[in-house]
Residue frames relative to the residue before (quaternion, step in Angstrom):
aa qw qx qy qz dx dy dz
X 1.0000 0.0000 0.0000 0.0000 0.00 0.00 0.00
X 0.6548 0.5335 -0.2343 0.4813 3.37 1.04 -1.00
X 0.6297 0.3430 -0.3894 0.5780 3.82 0.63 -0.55
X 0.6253 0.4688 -0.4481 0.4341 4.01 0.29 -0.37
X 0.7411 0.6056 -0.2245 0.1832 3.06 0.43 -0.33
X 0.3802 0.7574 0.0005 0.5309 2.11 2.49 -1.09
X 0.6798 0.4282 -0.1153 0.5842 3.11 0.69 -1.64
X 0.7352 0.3480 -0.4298 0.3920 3.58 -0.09 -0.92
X 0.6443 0.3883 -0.3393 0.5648 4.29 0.69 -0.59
X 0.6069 0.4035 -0.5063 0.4610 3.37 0.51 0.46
X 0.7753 0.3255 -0.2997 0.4508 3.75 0.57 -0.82
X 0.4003 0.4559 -0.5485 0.5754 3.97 1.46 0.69
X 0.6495 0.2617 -0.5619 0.4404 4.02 -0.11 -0.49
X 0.7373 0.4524 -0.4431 0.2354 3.51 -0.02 -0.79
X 0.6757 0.3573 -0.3875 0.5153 3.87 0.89 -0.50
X 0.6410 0.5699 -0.4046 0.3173 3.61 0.49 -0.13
X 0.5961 0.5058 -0.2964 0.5486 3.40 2.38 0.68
X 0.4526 0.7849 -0.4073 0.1149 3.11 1.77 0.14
X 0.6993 0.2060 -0.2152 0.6498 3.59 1.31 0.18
X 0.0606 -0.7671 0.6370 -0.0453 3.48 -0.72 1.17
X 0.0012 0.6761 -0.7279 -0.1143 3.86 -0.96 0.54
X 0.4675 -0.6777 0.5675 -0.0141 3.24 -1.31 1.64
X 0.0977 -0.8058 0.5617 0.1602 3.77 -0.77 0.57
X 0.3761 0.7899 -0.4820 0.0488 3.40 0.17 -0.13
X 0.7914 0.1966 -0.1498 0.5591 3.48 -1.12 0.94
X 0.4635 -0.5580 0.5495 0.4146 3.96 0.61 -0.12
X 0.5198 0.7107 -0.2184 0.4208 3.22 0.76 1.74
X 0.0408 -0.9417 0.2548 0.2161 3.63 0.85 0.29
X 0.2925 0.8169 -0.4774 -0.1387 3.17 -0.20 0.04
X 0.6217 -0.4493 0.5929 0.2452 3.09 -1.85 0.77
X 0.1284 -0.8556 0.4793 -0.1475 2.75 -0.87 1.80
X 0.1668 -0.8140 0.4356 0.3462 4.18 0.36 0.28
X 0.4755 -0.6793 0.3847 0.4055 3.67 -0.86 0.62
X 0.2898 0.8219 -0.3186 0.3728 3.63 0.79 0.65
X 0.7088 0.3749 0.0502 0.5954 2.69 1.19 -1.72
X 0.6160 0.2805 -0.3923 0.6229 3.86 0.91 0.39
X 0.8533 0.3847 -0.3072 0.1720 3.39 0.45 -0.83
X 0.5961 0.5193 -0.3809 0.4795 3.42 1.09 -0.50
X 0.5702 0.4199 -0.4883 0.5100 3.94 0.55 -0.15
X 0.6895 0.4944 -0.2917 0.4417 3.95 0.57 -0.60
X 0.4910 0.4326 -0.4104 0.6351 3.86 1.27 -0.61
X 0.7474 0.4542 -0.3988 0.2758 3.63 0.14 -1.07
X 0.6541 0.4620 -0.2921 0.5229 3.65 0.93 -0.81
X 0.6517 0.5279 -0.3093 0.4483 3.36 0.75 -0.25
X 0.6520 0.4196 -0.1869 0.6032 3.71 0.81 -0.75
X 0.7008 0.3744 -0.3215 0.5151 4.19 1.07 -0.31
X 0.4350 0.5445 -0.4263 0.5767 3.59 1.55 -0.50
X 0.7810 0.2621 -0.3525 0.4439 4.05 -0.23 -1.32
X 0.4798 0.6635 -0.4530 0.3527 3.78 0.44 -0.62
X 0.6812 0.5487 -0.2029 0.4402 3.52 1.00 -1.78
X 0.8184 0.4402 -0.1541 0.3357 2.78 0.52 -1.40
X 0.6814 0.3682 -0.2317 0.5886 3.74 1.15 -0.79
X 0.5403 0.6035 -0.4854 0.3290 3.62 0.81 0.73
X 0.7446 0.4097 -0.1894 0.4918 3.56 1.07 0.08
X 0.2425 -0.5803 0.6589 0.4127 3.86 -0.90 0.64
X 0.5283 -0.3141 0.7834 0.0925 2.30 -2.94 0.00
X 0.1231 -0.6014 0.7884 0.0407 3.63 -1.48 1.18
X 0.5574 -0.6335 0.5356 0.0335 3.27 -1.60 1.66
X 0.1243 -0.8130 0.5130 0.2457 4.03 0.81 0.62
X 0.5248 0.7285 -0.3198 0.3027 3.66 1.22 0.02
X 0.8186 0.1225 0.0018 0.5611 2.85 0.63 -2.10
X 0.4143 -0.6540 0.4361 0.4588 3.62 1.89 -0.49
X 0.4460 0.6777 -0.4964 0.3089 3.91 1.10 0.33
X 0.3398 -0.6394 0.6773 0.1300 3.60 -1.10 0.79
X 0.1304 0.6732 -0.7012 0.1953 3.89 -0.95 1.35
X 0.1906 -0.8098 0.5253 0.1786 2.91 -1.65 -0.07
X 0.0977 -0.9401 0.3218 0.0555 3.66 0.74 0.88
X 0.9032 -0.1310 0.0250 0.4080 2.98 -1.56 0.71
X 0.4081 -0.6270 0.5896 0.3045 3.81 -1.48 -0.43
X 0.5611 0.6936 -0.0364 0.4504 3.06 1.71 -0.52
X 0.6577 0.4112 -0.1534 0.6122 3.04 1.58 -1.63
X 0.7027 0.5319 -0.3088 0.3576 3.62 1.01 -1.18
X 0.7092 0.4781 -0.2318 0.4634 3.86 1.21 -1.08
X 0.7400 0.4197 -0.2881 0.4396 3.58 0.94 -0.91
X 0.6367 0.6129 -0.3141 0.3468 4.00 1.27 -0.74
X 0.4268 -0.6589 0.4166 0.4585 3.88 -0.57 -0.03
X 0.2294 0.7576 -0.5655 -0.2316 3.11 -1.70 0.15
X 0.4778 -0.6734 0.5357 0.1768 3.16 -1.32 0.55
X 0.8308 -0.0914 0.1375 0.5315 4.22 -0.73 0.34
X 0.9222 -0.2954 0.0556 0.2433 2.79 0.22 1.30
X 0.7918 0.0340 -0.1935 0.5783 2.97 2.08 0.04
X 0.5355 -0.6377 0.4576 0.3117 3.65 -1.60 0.72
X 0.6332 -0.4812 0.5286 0.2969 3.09 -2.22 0.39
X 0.1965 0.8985 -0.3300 0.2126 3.40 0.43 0.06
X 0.4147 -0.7736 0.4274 0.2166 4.00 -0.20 1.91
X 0.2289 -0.6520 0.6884 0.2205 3.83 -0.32 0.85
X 0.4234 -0.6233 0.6181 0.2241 3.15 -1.32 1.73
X 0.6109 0.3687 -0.4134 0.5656 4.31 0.28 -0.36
X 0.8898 0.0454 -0.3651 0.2700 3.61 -1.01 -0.19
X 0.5173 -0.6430 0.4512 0.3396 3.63 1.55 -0.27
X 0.6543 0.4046 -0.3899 0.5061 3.81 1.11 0.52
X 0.5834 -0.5875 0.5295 0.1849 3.01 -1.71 0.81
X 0.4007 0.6860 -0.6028 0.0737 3.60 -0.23 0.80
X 0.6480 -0.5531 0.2932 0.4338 3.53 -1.36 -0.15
X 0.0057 0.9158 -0.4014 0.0150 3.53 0.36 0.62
X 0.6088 -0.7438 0.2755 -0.0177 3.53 -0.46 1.55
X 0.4068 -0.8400 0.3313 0.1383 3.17 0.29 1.18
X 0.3637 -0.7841 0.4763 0.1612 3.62 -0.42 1.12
C-alpha cells in the first residue's frame, strides 16, 4: 500500500508540470513538462538510492538494521544521523549511519 502510494503522488507532481511558463531574465518561456521532470525524478531516485544504501548502528542496543525507505525519508536527522525505531531494542534514538 505504502509503495502505491508513493507512486500515485509521484505521478500527480509529475502531471501537475504538464505546462510550465519559465521566467527568466524578464522573459517567458514555454516550457514542456519533460524538461523539469525527468531531471527531478532523476535527483530524486539518486537522493533515495544514496540514502537506502547504508545500515544504521543503534547507539543503544549497538544493533546494525536497515529500515524502511519511508522510515529513513520521512524521520529527522541531524549530523549525520536519523531518529529512527531500532527494530532490536524498540527505542527511538538518533542512530548513525554505518
Amino acid at each position: 500500500m505504502k509503495k502505491f502510494l508513493s507512486i500515485f503522488i509521484f505521478i500527480v507532481l509529475v502531471l501537475s508540470l504538464s505546462g510550465c511558463t519559465v521566467n527568466w531574465f524578464d522573459r517567458q518561456y514555454d516550457v514542456p513538462w519533460f524538461v523539469i521532470a525527468v531531471p527531478v525524478s532523476i535527483i530524486f531516485l539518486i537522493a533515495h538510492f544514496h540514502i537506502m544504501s547504508g545500515t544504521y548502528i543503534c547507539p543503544v542496543c549497538g544493533a546494525t538494521f536497515k529500515p524502511k525507505w519511508y522510515q529513513i525519508s520521512a524521520y529527522l536527522h541531524f549530523m549525520g544521523k536519523r531518529l529512527i525505531k531500532c527494530p532490536n531494542c524498540k527505542k527511538r534514538s538518533y542512530c548513525e549511519r554505518k
